[in-house]
ZAMARGU-4260 file (C-alpha; in steps of 0.2 Angstrom, whole numbers, plus 5000, padded with zeros to 4 digits):
<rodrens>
0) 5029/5029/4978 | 5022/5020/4962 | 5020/5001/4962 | 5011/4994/4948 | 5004/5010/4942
5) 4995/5016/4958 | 5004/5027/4969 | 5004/5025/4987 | 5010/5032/5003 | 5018/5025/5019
10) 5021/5038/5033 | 5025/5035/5052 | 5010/5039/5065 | 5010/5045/5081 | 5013/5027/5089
15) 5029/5019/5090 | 5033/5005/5078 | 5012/5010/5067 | 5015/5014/5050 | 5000/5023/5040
20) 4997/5016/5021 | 4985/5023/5009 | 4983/5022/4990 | 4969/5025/4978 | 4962/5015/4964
25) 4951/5026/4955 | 4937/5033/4965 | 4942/5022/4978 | 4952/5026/4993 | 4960/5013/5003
30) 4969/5016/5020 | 4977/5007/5035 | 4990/5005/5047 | 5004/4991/5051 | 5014/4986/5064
35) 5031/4985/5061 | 5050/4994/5067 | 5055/4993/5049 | 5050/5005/5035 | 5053/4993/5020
40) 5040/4981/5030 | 5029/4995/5029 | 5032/4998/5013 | 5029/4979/5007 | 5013/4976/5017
45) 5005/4993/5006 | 5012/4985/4991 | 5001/4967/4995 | 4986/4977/5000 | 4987/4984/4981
50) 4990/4968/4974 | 4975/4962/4985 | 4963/4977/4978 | 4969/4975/4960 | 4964/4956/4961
55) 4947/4961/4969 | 4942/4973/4954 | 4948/4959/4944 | 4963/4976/4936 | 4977/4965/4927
60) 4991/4968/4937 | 5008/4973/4927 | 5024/4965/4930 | 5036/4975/4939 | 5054/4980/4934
</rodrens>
């Protein structure tokens, strides 16, 4: 998945109810895990993660669609 212009990934682990987030932002790979039953919750937490990382290497971060 893309969200504004860094692609990320959001994938089940091997315990129930963890999701495993990881995006890159040029040479830099950021990964983690959440709890949460749903996958659009997931999806959302990796999505503030990358707002959080663009804001730290001070990126302007796009508007989305």
């Amino acid at each position: 998945m893309i969200y504004r212009g860094v692609e990320y990934t959001v994938a089940v682990s091997s315990e129930p109810g963890v999701w495993q987030w990881c995006f890159q932002i040029g040479d830099t790979v950021m990964s983690g895990k959440t709890s949460t039953m749903l996958s659009g919750m997931a999806s959302r937490r990796a999505q503030l993660k990358i707002d959080i990382a663009l804001r730290r290497i001070q990126i302007p971060i796009p508007a989305t669609r």
